[in-house]
C-alpha positions, 0 to 999 in steps of 0.5 A, spaced: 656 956 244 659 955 249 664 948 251 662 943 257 666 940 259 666 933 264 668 934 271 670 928 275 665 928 282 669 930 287 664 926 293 665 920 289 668 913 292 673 909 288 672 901 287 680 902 293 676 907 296 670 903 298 675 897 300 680 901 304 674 905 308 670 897 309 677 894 312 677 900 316 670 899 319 671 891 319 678 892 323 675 897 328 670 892 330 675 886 331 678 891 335 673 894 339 670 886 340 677 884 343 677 890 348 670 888 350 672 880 350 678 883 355 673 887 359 668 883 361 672 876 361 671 875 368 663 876 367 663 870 362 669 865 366 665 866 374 658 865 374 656 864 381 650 864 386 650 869 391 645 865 395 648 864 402 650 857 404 647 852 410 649 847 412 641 844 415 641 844 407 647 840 405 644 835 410 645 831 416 652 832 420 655 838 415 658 844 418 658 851 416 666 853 417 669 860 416 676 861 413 681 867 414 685 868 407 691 871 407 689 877 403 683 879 409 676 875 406 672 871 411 670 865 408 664 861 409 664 853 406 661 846 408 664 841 413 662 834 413 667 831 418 669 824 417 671 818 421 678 816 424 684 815 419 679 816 414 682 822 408 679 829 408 676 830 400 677 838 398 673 839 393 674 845 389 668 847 385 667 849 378 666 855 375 657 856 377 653 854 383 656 854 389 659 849 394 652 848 397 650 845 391 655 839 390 653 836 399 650 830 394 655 828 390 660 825 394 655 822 399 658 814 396 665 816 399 663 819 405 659 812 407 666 810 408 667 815 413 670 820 409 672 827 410 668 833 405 670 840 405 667 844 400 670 850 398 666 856 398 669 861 393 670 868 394 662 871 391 660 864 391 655 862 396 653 869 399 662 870 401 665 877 400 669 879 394 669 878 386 672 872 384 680 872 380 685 867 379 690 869 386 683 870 389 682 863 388 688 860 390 688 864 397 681 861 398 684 855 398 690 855 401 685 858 408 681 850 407 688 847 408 691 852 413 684 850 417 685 843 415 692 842 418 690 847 424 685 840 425 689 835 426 689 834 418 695 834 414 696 834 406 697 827 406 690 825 409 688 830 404 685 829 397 684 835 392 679 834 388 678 840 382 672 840 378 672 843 371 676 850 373 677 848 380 681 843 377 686 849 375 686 852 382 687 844 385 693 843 380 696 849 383 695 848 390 698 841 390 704 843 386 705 849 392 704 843 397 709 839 393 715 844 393 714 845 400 715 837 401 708 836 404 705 833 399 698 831 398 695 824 398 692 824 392 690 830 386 683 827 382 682 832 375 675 833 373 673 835 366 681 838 366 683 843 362 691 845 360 690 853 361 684 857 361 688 861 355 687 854 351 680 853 354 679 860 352 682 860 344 678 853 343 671 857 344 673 864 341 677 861 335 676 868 331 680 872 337 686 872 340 683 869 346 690 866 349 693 873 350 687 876 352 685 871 358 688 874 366 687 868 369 690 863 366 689 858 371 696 854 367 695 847 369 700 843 364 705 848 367 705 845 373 702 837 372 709 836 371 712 838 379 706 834 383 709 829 387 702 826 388 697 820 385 693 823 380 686 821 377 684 825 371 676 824 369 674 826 362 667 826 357 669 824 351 664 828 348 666 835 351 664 840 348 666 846 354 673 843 355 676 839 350 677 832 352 685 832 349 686 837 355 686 832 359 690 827 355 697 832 355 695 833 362 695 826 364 702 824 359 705 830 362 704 828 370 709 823 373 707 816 376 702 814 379 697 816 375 691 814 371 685 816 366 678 815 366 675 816 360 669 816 359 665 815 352 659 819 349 660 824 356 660 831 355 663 836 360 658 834 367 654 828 370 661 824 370 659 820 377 652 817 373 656 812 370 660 807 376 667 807 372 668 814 375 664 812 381 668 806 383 675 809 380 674 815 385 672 811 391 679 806 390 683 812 390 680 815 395 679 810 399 682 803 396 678 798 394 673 795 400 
Protein backbone atom coordinates (compact mmCIF):
# COMPACT_ATOMS: atom_id res chain seq x y z
CA UNK A 1 0.00 0.00 0.00
CA UNK A 2 1.17 2.91 -1.25
CA UNK A 3 2.58 5.94 1.59
CA UNK A 4 1.12 9.43 1.90
CA UNK A 5 2.61 11.47 2.64
CA UNK A 6 1.64 15.28 3.91
CA UNK A 7 2.40 18.27 1.58
CA UNK A 8 2.83 21.86 2.94
CA UNK A 9 -0.35 23.98 1.09
CA UNK A 10 1.53 26.03 -1.28
CA UNK A 11 -1.45 28.80 -1.31
CA UNK A 12 -1.39 29.25 2.52
CA UNK A 13 -0.34 32.52 4.47
CA UNK A 14 1.64 32.18 7.57
CA UNK A 15 0.73 34.28 10.90
CA UNK A 16 4.22 36.97 9.52
CA UNK A 17 2.83 36.58 6.10
CA UNK A 18 -0.51 37.67 7.01
CA UNK A 19 0.86 41.08 9.20
CA UNK A 20 3.57 41.99 6.68
CA UNK A 21 0.62 41.81 3.62
CA UNK A 22 -1.86 44.04 6.41
CA UNK A 23 1.23 46.57 7.26
CA UNK A 24 1.45 46.90 3.42
CA UNK A 25 -2.08 47.37 2.93
CA UNK A 26 -2.23 49.99 6.03
CA UNK A 27 1.00 51.95 5.01
CA UNK A 28 -0.59 52.35 1.16
CA UNK A 29 -3.51 53.95 2.67
CA UNK A 30 -1.77 56.24 4.87
CA UNK A 31 0.19 57.16 1.98
CA UNK A 32 -2.66 57.54 -0.49
CA UNK A 33 -4.41 59.77 2.35
CA UNK A 34 -1.26 62.10 2.61
CA UNK A 35 -1.36 62.46 -1.27
CA UNK A 36 -4.86 63.07 -1.21
CA UNK A 37 -4.73 65.76 2.00
CA UNK A 38 -1.88 67.19 -0.21
CA UNK A 39 -3.92 67.62 -3.31
CA UNK A 40 -7.02 68.88 -2.35
CA UNK A 41 -5.66 71.09 0.61
CA UNK A 42 -6.81 74.18 -0.85
CA UNK A 43 -10.32 72.81 -1.44
CA UNK A 44 -10.33 72.42 2.56
CA UNK A 45 -8.19 75.81 3.55
CA UNK A 46 -10.62 78.51 1.21
CA UNK A 47 -14.35 78.27 1.05
CA UNK A 48 -15.41 81.34 -0.73
CA UNK A 49 -18.59 82.72 -1.97
CA UNK A 50 -18.70 83.27 -5.57
CA UNK A 51 -21.78 85.54 -5.06
CA UNK A 52 -20.95 89.24 -6.74
CA UNK A 53 -20.38 92.13 -4.15
CA UNK A 54 -22.82 95.23 -4.13
CA UNK A 55 -22.07 98.12 -2.35
CA UNK A 56 -26.27 98.95 -2.25
CA UNK A 57 -26.24 95.74 -0.26
CA UNK A 58 -23.60 96.89 2.40
CA UNK A 59 -25.40 99.66 2.90
CA UNK A 60 -25.89 103.32 2.65
CA UNK A 61 -22.42 105.39 1.94
CA UNK A 62 -20.42 102.11 0.59
CA UNK A 63 -18.54 101.83 -2.55
CA UNK A 64 -17.46 99.26 -5.16
CA UNK A 65 -13.76 100.01 -5.72
CA UNK A 66 -11.40 97.93 -8.06
CA UNK A 67 -8.06 97.14 -7.58
CA UNK A 68 -5.02 96.10 -10.25
CA UNK A 69 -2.76 93.32 -8.51
CA UNK A 70 0.69 92.99 -9.45
CA UNK A 71 0.26 89.59 -11.00
CA UNK A 72 -2.62 91.34 -13.66
CA UNK A 73 -6.17 90.36 -11.61
CA UNK A 74 -9.05 93.11 -11.56
CA UNK A 75 -10.28 93.14 -8.09
CA UNK A 76 -13.68 94.35 -6.86
CA UNK A 77 -13.76 95.21 -2.87
CA UNK A 78 -16.06 97.49 -0.38
CA UNK A 79 -15.25 101.19 0.36
CA UNK A 80 -16.98 103.12 3.19
CA UNK A 81 -15.00 106.30 3.24
CA UNK A 82 -14.41 107.91 6.49
CA UNK A 83 -14.10 111.21 7.94
CA UNK A 84 -11.07 113.78 8.08
CA UNK A 85 -7.94 112.57 9.96
CA UNK A 86 -9.97 109.61 10.91
CA UNK A 87 -7.64 106.01 10.24
CA UNK A 88 -8.60 103.82 7.45
CA UNK A 89 -9.50 100.05 9.01
CA UNK A 90 -8.55 97.40 6.21
CA UNK A 91 -9.97 94.19 6.91
CA UNK A 92 -8.51 91.19 5.51
CA UNK A 93 -11.11 88.72 5.81
CA UNK A 94 -11.25 84.90 6.91
CA UNK A 95 -11.14 81.95 5.05
CA UNK A 96 -15.57 81.67 4.19
CA UNK A 97 -17.94 84.27 2.79
CA UNK A 98 -16.94 87.18 1.17
CA UNK A 99 -16.11 90.70 2.19
CA UNK A 100 -20.02 91.70 1.67
CA UNK A 101 -20.79 89.69 4.56
CA UNK A 102 -18.68 91.50 7.03
CA UNK A 103 -20.08 95.59 5.89
CA UNK A 104 -22.15 95.29 9.52
CA UNK A 105 -19.33 94.47 11.65
CA UNK A 106 -17.48 97.37 11.98
CA UNK A 107 -20.46 99.70 12.02
CA UNK A 108 -19.46 101.07 15.90
CA UNK A 109 -16.22 102.43 14.60
CA UNK A 110 -17.41 103.85 11.26
CA UNK A 111 -19.95 105.93 13.82
CA UNK A 112 -16.71 107.59 14.76
CA UNK A 113 -16.00 108.63 11.08
CA UNK A 114 -13.74 105.67 10.29
CA UNK A 115 -12.63 104.51 7.46
CA UNK A 116 -13.81 100.60 6.14
CA UNK A 117 -12.21 98.83 3.36
CA UNK A 118 -13.09 95.05 2.76
CA UNK A 119 -10.90 93.20 0.97
CA UNK A 120 -12.25 91.29 -1.88
CA UNK A 121 -10.13 88.17 -2.27
CA UNK A 122 -9.26 86.64 -5.57
CA UNK A 123 -12.54 83.98 -5.98
CA UNK A 124 -14.37 85.87 -3.17
CA UNK A 125 -17.29 87.83 -4.13
CA UNK A 126 -17.57 87.12 -7.58
CA UNK A 127 -13.46 88.16 -8.27
CA UNK A 128 -11.37 86.38 -10.73
CA UNK A 129 -8.57 83.71 -10.07
CA UNK A 130 -8.24 80.81 -7.14
CA UNK A 131 -7.27 81.87 -4.00
CA UNK A 132 -3.37 80.92 -2.73
CA UNK A 133 -1.21 82.35 -0.02
CA UNK A 134 1.18 84.78 -2.88
CA UNK A 135 -2.14 85.58 -4.37
CA UNK A 136 -3.60 86.94 -1.18
CA UNK A 137 -0.70 89.07 -0.33
CA UNK A 138 -0.69 90.70 -4.12
CA UNK A 139 -4.60 91.12 -2.99
CA UNK A 140 -3.74 92.94 -0.54
CA UNK A 141 -1.00 94.86 -1.35
CA UNK A 142 -3.40 96.37 -4.49
CA UNK A 143 -5.88 97.89 -1.13
CA UNK A 144 -2.64 99.60 0.05
CA UNK A 145 -1.09 100.96 -3.28
CA UNK A 146 -4.95 102.22 -3.93
CA UNK A 147 -5.17 103.69 -0.28
CA UNK A 148 -1.80 105.47 -0.42
CA UNK A 149 -3.09 106.86 -4.30
CA UNK A 150 -6.08 108.42 -2.17
CA UNK A 151 -4.57 110.28 0.00
CA UNK A 152 -4.22 107.74 2.68
CA UNK A 153 -0.98 106.42 3.81
CA UNK A 154 0.27 103.39 6.01
CA UNK A 155 0.16 105.39 9.16
CA UNK A 156 -3.50 106.25 9.06
CA UNK A 157 -3.98 102.44 8.14
CA UNK A 158 -5.17 99.77 10.66
CA UNK A 159 -4.81 96.21 9.25
CA UNK A 160 -7.34 94.08 10.87
CA UNK A 161 -6.65 90.01 10.04
CA UNK A 162 -9.76 88.02 10.74
CA UNK A 163 -8.68 83.98 11.45
CA UNK A 164 -6.61 83.52 8.04
CA UNK A 165 -6.55 86.85 7.17
CA UNK A 166 -4.58 87.54 10.32
CA UNK A 167 -1.55 85.64 8.08
CA UNK A 168 -2.15 87.84 5.18
CA UNK A 169 -2.25 91.21 7.52
CA UNK A 170 1.00 90.04 9.63
CA UNK A 171 2.83 89.70 6.28
CA UNK A 172 1.64 93.07 4.98
CA UNK A 173 2.70 94.88 7.97
CA UNK A 174 5.94 93.46 8.28
CA UNK A 175 6.74 94.64 4.39
CA UNK A 176 5.55 97.82 5.16
CA UNK A 177 7.84 98.07 8.26
CA UNK A 178 10.82 96.90 6.44
CA UNK A 179 10.19 99.55 3.80
CA UNK A 180 9.97 102.17 6.94
CA UNK A 181 6.19 103.11 6.56
CA UNK A 182 4.73 101.19 8.85
CA UNK A 183 1.43 100.96 9.63
CA UNK A 184 -0.76 102.57 12.59
CA UNK A 185 -1.66 99.90 14.11
CA UNK A 186 -1.89 95.74 13.18
CA UNK A 187 -5.58 93.84 15.28
CA UNK A 188 -5.29 89.91 15.31
CA UNK A 189 -8.23 87.94 15.38
CA UNK A 190 -8.61 84.37 16.04
CA UNK A 191 -4.64 84.25 15.14
CA UNK A 192 -2.88 81.57 14.14
CA UNK A 193 1.20 81.02 14.59
CA UNK A 194 1.32 79.24 10.94
CA UNK A 195 -1.29 77.42 8.67
CA UNK A 196 1.24 74.40 9.05
CA UNK A 197 0.74 74.15 13.02
CA UNK A 198 -3.15 75.22 12.65
CA UNK A 199 -3.09 72.49 9.97
CA UNK A 200 -1.14 69.63 12.49
CA UNK A 201 -3.65 70.70 15.35
CA UNK A 202 -6.64 69.13 13.31
CA UNK A 203 -4.84 66.40 11.30
CA UNK A 204 -2.64 65.17 14.38
CA UNK A 205 -2.64 61.52 12.56
CA UNK A 206 -0.43 62.95 9.33
CA UNK A 207 2.24 65.19 8.77
CA UNK A 208 -0.02 67.82 7.99
CA UNK A 209 3.12 70.74 8.80
CA UNK A 210 5.01 69.38 5.93
CA UNK A 211 2.08 68.71 3.59
CA UNK A 212 0.64 72.41 4.00
CA UNK A 213 1.84 75.04 0.62
CA UNK A 214 0.40 77.99 2.13
CA UNK A 215 1.67 78.34 5.52
CA UNK A 216 0.64 81.97 5.93
CA UNK A 217 3.82 81.75 8.67
CA UNK A 218 2.88 84.74 11.18
CA UNK A 219 5.09 83.80 14.39
CA UNK A 220 8.19 84.31 11.56
CA UNK A 221 7.23 87.52 11.33
CA UNK A 222 5.43 89.16 14.75
CA UNK A 223 8.86 89.83 15.81
CA UNK A 224 9.69 92.29 12.70
CA UNK A 225 6.52 94.70 12.95
CA UNK A 226 7.17 97.95 14.07
CA UNK A 227 3.40 98.79 14.71
CA UNK A 228 0.65 98.61 17.98
CA UNK A 229 -0.60 95.27 18.02
CA UNK A 230 -4.08 93.81 19.31
CA UNK A 231 -4.63 90.33 19.46
CA UNK A 232 -8.32 88.78 20.05
CA UNK A 233 -8.63 85.38 20.94
CA UNK A 234 -11.74 82.89 22.29
CA UNK A 235 -10.48 80.98 24.87
CA UNK A 236 -12.88 78.14 23.92
CA UNK A 237 -11.46 77.83 20.27
CA UNK A 238 -11.50 74.73 18.86
CA UNK A 239 -10.46 75.97 14.93
CA UNK A 240 -7.55 77.80 15.83
CA UNK A 241 -6.13 76.99 19.43
CA UNK A 242 -5.96 79.84 21.73
CA UNK A 243 -2.13 79.18 22.77
CA UNK A 244 -1.74 80.56 19.06
CA UNK A 245 -2.37 83.66 19.89
CA UNK A 246 -0.42 83.73 22.95
CA UNK A 247 3.20 82.92 21.44
CA UNK A 248 2.22 85.46 18.75
CA UNK A 249 1.56 88.16 21.51
CA UNK A 250 4.93 87.04 23.57
CA UNK A 251 6.81 87.24 20.26
CA UNK A 252 5.81 90.79 19.27
CA UNK A 253 7.45 93.81 20.53
CA UNK A 254 5.91 96.59 22.41
CA UNK A 255 3.14 98.11 22.33
CA UNK A 256 0.86 95.36 22.46
CA UNK A 257 -2.11 93.95 24.02
CA UNK A 258 -4.53 90.88 24.57
CA UNK A 259 -8.03 90.39 24.76
CA UNK A 260 -8.74 87.15 25.75
CA UNK A 261 -12.03 86.15 26.02
CA UNK A 262 -13.44 83.05 28.12
CA UNK A 263 -15.75 80.52 27.10
CA UNK A 264 -15.59 82.11 23.12
CA UNK A 265 -14.98 80.00 20.51
CA UNK A 266 -13.36 80.97 17.18
CA UNK A 267 -16.42 83.79 15.82
CA UNK A 268 -18.63 86.10 17.45
CA UNK A 269 -15.77 88.14 19.33
CA UNK A 270 -17.58 91.63 18.70
CA UNK A 271 -20.85 90.03 20.99
CA UNK A 272 -18.98 90.87 23.86
CA UNK A 273 -18.02 94.75 24.74
CA UNK A 274 -14.25 93.96 26.11
CA UNK A 275 -13.47 93.50 22.38
CA UNK A 276 -15.70 96.08 21.01
CA UNK A 277 -14.33 98.50 23.29
CA UNK A 278 -10.75 97.29 23.05
CA UNK A 279 -10.91 97.75 19.10
CA UNK A 280 -12.58 101.24 19.26
CA UNK A 281 -9.63 102.48 21.80
CA UNK A 282 -7.09 101.10 19.34
CA UNK A 283 -8.49 102.39 16.46
CA UNK A 284 -9.57 105.50 17.67
CA UNK A 285 -8.55 105.94 21.34
CA UNK A 286 -10.85 106.45 24.06
CA UNK A 287 -14.11 109.23 23.41
Amino acid sequence: MPTIRATRNSGGRGPVSWLLGAAGTVAAGYVTLCVLLFLMQRGLMYHPDGEPLAAELAGPNWRLIKTQTEDGLSLSHLYLPGEFERPTLLLLQGNAGHAGHRSAKFDFLAGHGVGLLLAGYRGFGGNPGAPHEAGLYADARSLVAWLQETGVPPGEIVLYGESLGSGVASRIAAELAEAGTPVRGLILEAPFTSMAEAAQAHYPFVPAQWLVRDRYDSLGRIARIAAPLLILHGEADRTVPFAHGQRLYEAAMEPKRFVALPDLGHAGHFDRPEAVAAVRDFVIGAE
